[in-house]
C-alpha positions in Angstrom: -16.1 16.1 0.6 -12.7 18.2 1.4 -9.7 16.8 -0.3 -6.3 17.0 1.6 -4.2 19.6 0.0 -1.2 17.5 -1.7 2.3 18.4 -2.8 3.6 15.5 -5.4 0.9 13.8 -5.6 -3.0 13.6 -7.4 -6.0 12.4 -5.6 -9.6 11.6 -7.3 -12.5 10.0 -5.9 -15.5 8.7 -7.7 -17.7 5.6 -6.3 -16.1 5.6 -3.1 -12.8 4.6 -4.5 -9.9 7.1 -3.5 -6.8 7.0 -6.6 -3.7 8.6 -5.3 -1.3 8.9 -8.0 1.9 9.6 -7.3 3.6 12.2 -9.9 7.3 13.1 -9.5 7.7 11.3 -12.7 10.7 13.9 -13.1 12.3 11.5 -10.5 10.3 8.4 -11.4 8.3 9.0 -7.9 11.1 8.7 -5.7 9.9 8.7 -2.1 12.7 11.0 -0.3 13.5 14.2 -1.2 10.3 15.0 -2.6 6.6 15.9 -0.7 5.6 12.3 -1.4 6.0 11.2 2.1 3.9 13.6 3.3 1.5 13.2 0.5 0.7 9.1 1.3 0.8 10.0 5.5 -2.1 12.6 4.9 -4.0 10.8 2.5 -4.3 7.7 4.9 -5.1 10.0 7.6 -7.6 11.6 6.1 -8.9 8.4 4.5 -9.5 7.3 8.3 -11.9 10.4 8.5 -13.3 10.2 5.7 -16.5 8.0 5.5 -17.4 8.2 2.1 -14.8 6.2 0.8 -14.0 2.5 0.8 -11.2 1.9 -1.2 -8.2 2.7 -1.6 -5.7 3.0 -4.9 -2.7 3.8 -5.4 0.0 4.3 -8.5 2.7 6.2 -10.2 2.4 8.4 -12.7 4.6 8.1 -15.8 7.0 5.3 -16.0 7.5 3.9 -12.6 5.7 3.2 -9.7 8.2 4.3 -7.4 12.4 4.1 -7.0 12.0 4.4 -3.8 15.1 6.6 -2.2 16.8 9.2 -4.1 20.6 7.8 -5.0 21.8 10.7 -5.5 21.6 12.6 -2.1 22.6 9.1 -0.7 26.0 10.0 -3.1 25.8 13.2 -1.5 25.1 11.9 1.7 22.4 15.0 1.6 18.5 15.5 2.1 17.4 12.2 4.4 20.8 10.8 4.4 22.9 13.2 6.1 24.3 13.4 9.4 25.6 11.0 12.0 24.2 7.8 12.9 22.0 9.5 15.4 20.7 11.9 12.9 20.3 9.2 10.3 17.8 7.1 12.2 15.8 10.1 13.9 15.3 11.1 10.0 14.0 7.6 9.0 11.8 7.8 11.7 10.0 10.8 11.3 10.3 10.2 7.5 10.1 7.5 5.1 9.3 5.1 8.5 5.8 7.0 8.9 4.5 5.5 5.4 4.7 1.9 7.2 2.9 3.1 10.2 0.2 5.5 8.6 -0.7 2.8 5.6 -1.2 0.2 8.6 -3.3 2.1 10.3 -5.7 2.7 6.8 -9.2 1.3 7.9 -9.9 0.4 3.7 -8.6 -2.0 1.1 -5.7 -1.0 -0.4 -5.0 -1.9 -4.0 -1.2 -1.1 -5.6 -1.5 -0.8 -9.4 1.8 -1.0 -10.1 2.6 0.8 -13.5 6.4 -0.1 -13.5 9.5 0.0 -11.6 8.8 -0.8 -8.5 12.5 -0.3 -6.5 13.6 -0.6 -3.2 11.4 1.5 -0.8 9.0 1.7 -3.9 8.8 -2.0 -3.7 8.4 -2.2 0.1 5.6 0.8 -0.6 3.5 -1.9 -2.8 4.0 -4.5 -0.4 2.5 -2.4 2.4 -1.0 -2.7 0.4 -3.5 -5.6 0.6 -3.5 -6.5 -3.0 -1.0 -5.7 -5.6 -2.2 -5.5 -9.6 1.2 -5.6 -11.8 1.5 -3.9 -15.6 3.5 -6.0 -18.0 6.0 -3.6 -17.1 6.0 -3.7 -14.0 9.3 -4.6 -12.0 10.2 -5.3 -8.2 13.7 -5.0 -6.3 14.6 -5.3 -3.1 17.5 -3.7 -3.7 18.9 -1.9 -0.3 22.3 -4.0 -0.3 23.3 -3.0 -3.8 23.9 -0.1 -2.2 25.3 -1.1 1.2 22.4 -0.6 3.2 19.2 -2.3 4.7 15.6 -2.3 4.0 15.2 0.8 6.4 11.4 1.6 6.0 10.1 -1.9 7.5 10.5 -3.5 3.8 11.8 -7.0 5.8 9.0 -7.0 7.8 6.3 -6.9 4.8 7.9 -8.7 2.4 7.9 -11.8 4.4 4.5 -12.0 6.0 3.5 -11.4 1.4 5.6 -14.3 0.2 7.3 -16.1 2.9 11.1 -15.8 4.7 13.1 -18.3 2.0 11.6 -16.6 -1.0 11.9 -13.1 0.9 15.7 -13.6 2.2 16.5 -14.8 -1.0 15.3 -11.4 -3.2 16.3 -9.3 -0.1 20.2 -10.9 -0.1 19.9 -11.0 -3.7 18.6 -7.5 -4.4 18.2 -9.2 -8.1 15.2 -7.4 -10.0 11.8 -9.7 -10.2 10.0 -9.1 -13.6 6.1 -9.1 -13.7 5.6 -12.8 -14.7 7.9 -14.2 -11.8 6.3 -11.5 -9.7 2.6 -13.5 -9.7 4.5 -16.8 -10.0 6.1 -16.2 -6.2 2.6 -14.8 -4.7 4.2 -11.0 -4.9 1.2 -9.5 -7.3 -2.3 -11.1 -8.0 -2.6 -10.6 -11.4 -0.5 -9.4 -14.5 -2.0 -7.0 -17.2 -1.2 -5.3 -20.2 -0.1 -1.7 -19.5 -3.7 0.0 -20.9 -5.4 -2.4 -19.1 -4.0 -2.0 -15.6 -6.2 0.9 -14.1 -9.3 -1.1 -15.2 -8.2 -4.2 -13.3 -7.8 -2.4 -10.2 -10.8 -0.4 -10.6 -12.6 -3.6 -11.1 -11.6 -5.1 -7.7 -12.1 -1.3 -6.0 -15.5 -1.2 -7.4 -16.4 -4.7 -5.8 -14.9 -3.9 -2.7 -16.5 -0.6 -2.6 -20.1 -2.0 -3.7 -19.8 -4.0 -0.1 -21.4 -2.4 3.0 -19.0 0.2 4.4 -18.9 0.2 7.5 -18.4 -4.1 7.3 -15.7 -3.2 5.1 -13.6 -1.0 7.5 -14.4 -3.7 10.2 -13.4 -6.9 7.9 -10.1 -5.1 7.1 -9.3 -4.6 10.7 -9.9 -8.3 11.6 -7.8 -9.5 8.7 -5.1 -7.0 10.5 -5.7 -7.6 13.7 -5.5 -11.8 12.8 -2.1 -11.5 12.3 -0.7 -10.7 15.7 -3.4 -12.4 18.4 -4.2 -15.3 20.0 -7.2 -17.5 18.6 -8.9 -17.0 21.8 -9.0 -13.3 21.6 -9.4 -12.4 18.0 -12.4 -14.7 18.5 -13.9 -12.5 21.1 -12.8 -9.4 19.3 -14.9 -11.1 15.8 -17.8 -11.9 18.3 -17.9 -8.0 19.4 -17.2 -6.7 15.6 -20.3 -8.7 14.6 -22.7 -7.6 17.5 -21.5 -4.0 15.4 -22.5 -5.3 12.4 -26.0 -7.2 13.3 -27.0 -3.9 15.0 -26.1 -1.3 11.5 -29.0 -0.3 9.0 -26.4 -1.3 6.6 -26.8 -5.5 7.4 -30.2 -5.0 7.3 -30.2 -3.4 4.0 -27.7 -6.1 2.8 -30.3 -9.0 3.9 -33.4 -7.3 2.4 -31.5 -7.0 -1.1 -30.4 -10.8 -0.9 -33.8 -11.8 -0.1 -35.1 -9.9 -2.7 -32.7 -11.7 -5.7 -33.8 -15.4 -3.9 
């Protein structure tokens, strides 16, 4: 198996669970202005190649999970924020924009272990996942208008479909920090750990998911996707064509012998 060559980030695999770890701890994992973009985007590409993995992880080294953009080029109106309006938006979309479109697009389970600070586009990057673990020290903020400007990496979109559009509005207008408790109260995390314990939580839900046939994995995840935007009708004849798939893989029949065998 050929690991993608990252920048900023670490990537380990071991019983079909992919970890990326993102590690620009030196600016608590800030998405812009460092090789992080870049990083995720190739990571869920190759992911999509890659058939010997069925999970994916993903968390921040050091302190934080992610700040999300870095202030201080904002304050410079450098790196990803500079230029006019036209250059502005043709930067967030071939930047920070991607992430959104590439992590869609993963065929696997993603889990976010969130280690800490989640902020602003680093909040909106754990919300793009299927299942979000939280450390005690974990915190979320969707914090665009503290700083004047809007959730520009699809963070509206997400956070909505995750927790509904009162409680979303409300953090997003807000841009008041959640802690970890409040966090699993409002349907925003799953569960809520002690620090040391948080990489063992989400490597027991990896190691479940990744124990379940593959291929029926990749498929399920695409339904669950594709249930969101179709018509009954249709997403019934899509799940009707997915499972002729899956009656006709060595892999059901494997799975129905092993059942049998525990009866």
């Amino acid at each position: 198996m050929n690991l993608p060559q990252l920048t900023d980030a670490l990537l380990d695999v071991s019983n079909r669970v992919a970890t990326l770890t993102l590690n620009r701890h030196d600016v608590r994992n800030a998405l812009t202005g460092t090789g992080l973009i870049e990083d995720i985007i190739k990571v869920a590409e190759w992911i999509n190649r890659c058939d010997e993995v069925s999970v994916l992880v993903i968390t921040g080294a050091g302190s934080a999970f992610s700040s999300g953009g870095n202030v201080k080029d904002m304050a410079d109106r450098g790196g990803d924020f500079a230029g006019d309006v036209a250059e502005v938006a043709t930067r967030y979309r071939r930047g920070i924009q991607r992430i959104p479109l590439a992590l869609q697009q993963v065929e696997v389970p993603i889990i976010a272990a969130v280690n800490g600070p989640a902020i602003g586009a680093g909040f909106d990057l754990a919300n793009m996942a299927d299942i979000r673990i939280g450390s005690e020290k974990a915190k979320f903020g969707e914090t665009f208008l503290n700083l004047g400007i809007i959730p520009g990496d699809g963070g509206a979109w997400f956070m909505q479909r995750l927790i509904g559009y009162q409680r979303a509005f409300e953090l997003t207008l807000s841009g008041r920090i959640v802690g970890a408790a409040e966090a699993k109260e409002i349907g925003i995390v799953l569960d809520v750990v002690a620090p040391d314990e948080l990489m063992t939580r989400a490597g027991e839900i990896a190691a479940r998911f990744a124990a379940q046939p593959p291929k029926a994995v990749r498929l399920t995840k695409r339904l669950m996707k594709m249930a969101q935007r179709m018509e009954l009708k249709d997403f019934l004849d899509l799940s009707a064509a997915f499972q002729g798939m899956c009656h006709n893989e060595p892999e059901h029949l494997d799975a129905v012998r092993k059942m049998l065998e525990k009866s």
